[in-house]
Biotite code that builds the C-alpha atoms (Angstrom):
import biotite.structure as struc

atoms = struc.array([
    struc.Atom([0.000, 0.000, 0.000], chain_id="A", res_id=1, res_name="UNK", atom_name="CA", element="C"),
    struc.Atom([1.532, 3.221, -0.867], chain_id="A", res_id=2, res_name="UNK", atom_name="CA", element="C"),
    struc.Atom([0.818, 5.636, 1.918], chain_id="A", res_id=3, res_name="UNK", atom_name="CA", element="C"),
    struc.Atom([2.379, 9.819, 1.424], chain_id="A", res_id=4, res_name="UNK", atom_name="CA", element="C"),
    struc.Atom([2.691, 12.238, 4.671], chain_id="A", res_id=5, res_name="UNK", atom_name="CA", element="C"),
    struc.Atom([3.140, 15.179, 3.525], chain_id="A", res_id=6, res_name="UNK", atom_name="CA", element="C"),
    struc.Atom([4.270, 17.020, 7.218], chain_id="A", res_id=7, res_name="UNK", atom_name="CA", element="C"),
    struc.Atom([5.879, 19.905, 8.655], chain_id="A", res_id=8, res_name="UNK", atom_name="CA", element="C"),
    struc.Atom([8.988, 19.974, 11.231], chain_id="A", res_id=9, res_name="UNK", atom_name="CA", element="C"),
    struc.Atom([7.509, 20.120, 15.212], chain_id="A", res_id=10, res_name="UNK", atom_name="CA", element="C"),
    struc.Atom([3.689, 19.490, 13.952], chain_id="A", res_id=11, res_name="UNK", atom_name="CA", element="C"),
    struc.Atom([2.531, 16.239, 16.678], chain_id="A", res_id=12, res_name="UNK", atom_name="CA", element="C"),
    struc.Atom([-0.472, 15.121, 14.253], chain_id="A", res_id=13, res_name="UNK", atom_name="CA", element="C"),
    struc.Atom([2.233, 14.752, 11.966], chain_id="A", res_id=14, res_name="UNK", atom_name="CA", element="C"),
    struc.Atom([4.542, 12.708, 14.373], chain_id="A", res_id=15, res_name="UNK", atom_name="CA", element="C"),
    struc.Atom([1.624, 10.968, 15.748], chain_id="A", res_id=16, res_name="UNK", atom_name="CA", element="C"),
    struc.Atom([0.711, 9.434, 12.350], chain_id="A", res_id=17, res_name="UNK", atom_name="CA", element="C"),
    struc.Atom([3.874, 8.317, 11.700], chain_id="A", res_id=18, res_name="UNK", atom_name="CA", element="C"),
    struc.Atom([4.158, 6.432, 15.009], chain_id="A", res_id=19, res_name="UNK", atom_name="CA", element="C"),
    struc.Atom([1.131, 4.548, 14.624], chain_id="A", res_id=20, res_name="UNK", atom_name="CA", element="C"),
    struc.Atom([1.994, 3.448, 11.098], chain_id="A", res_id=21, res_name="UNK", atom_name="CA", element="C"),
    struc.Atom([5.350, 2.193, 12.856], chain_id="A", res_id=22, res_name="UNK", atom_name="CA", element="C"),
    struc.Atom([3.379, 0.425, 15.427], chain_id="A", res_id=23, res_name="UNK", atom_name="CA", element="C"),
    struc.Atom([1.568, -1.134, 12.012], chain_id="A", res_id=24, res_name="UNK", atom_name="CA", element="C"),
    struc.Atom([4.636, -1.733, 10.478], chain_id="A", res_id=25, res_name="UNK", atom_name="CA", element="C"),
    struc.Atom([3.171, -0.390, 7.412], chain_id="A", res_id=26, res_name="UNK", atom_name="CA", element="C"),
    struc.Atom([5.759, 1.594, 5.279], chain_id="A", res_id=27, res_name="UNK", atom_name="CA", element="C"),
    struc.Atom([5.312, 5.026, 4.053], chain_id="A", res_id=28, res_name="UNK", atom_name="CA", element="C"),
    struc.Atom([6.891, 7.820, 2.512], chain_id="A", res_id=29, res_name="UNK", atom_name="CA", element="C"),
    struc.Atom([7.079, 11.274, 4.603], chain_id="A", res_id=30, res_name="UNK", atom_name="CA", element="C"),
    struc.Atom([7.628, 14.733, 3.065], chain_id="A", res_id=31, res_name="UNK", atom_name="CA", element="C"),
    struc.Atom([8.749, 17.958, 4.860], chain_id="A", res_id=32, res_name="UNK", atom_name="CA", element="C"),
    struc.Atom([5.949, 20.081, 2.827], chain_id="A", res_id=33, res_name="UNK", atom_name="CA", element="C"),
    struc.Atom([8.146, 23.278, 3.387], chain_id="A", res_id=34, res_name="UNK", atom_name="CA", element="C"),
    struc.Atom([10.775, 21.521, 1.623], chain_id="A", res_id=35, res_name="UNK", atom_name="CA", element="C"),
    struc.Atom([9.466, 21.379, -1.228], chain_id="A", res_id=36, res_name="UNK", atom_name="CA", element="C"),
    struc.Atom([9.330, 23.814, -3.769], chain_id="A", res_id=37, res_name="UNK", atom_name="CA", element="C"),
    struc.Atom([6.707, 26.585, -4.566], chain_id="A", res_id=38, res_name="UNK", atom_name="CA", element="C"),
    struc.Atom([5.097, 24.317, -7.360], chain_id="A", res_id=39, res_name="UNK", atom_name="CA", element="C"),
    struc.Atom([5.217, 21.053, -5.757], chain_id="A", res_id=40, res_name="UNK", atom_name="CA", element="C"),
    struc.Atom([3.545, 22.578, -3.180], chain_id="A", res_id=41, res_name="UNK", atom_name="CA", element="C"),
    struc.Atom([0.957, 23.951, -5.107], chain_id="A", res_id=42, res_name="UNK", atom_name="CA", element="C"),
    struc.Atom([0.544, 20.271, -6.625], chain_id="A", res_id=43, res_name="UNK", atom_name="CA", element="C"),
    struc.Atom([-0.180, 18.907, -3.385], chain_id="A", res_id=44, res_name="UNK", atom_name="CA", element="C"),
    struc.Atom([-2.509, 21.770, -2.566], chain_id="A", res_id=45, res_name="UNK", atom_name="CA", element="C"),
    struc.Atom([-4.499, 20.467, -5.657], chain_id="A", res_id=46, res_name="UNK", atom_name="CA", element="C"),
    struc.Atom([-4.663, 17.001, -4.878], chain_id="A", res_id=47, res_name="UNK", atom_name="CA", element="C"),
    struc.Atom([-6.124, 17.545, -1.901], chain_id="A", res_id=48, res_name="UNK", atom_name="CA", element="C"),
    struc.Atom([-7.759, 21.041, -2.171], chain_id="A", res_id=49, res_name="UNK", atom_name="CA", element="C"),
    struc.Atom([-9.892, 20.548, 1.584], chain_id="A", res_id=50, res_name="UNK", atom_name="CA", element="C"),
    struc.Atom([-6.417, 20.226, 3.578], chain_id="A", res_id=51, res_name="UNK", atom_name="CA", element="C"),
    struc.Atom([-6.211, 22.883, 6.003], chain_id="A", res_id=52, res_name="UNK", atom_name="CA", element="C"),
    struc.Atom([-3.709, 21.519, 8.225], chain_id="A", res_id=53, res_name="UNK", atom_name="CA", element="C"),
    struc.Atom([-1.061, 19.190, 8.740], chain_id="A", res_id=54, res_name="UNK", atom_name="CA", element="C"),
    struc.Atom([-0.554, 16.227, 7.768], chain_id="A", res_id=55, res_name="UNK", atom_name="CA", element="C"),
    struc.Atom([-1.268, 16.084, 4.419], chain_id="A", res_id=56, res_name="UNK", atom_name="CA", element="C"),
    struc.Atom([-2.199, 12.228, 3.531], chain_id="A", res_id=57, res_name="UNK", atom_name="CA", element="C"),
    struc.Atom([-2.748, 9.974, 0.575], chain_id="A", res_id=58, res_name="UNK", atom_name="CA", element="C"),
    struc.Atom([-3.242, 6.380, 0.021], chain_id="A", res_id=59, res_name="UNK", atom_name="CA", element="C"),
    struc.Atom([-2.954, 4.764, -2.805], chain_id="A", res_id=60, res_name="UNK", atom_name="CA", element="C"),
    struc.Atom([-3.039, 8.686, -4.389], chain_id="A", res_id=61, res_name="UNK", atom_name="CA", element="C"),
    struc.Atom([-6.144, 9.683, -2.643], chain_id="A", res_id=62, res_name="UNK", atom_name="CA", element="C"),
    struc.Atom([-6.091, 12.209, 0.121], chain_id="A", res_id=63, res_name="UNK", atom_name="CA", element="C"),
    struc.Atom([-7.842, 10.840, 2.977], chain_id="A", res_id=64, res_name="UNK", atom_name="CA", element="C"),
    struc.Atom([-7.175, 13.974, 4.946], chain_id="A", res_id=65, res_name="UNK", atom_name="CA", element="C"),
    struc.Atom([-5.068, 13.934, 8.108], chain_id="A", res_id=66, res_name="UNK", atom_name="CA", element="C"),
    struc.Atom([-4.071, 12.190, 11.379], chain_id="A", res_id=67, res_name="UNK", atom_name="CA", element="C"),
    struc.Atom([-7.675, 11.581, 12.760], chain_id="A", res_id=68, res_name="UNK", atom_name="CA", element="C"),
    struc.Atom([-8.654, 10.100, 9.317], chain_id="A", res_id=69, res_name="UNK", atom_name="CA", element="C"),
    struc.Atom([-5.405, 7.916, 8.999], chain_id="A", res_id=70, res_name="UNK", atom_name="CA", element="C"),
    struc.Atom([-5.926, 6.647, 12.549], chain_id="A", res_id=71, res_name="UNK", atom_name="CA", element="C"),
    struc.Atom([-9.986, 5.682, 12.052], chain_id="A", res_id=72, res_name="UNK", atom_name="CA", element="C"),
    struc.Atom([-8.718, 3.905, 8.437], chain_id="A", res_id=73, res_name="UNK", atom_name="CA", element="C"),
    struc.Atom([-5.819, 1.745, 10.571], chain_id="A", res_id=74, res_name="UNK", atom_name="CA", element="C"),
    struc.Atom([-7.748, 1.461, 14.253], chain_id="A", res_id=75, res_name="UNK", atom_name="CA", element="C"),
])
């Protein structure tokens, strides 16, 4: 399963979802949004136009929101 976090540095929702993918030992791929540049992050933005907050996260390519939505998927 291909699962994207799309984070920023000190955020706990952010460190909280990848802990309890760790605890699933279910791999994923974690990006520092504010590392990326102005249009990747405007690419992100449109693949998942509701995000408000952090994290930012896909599976399979589909933005499922953030860590409250991740955690009701894998709980």
């Amino acid at each position: 399963m291909k699962i994207e976090i799309f984070g920023k540095p000190n955020c706990p929702y952010c460190i909280s979802a990848k802990n309890l993918l760790e605890i699933k030992q279910l791999g994923y791929e974690y990006i520092d949004f504010f590392d990326l540049d102005d249009e990747a992050q405007k690419k992100v933005r449109e693949r998942a136009p509701s995000a408000g907050t952090f994290p930012i996260i896909f599976l399979e390519d589909t933005y499922i929101g953030g860590f409250n939505q991740l955690q009701s998927v894998f709980n």
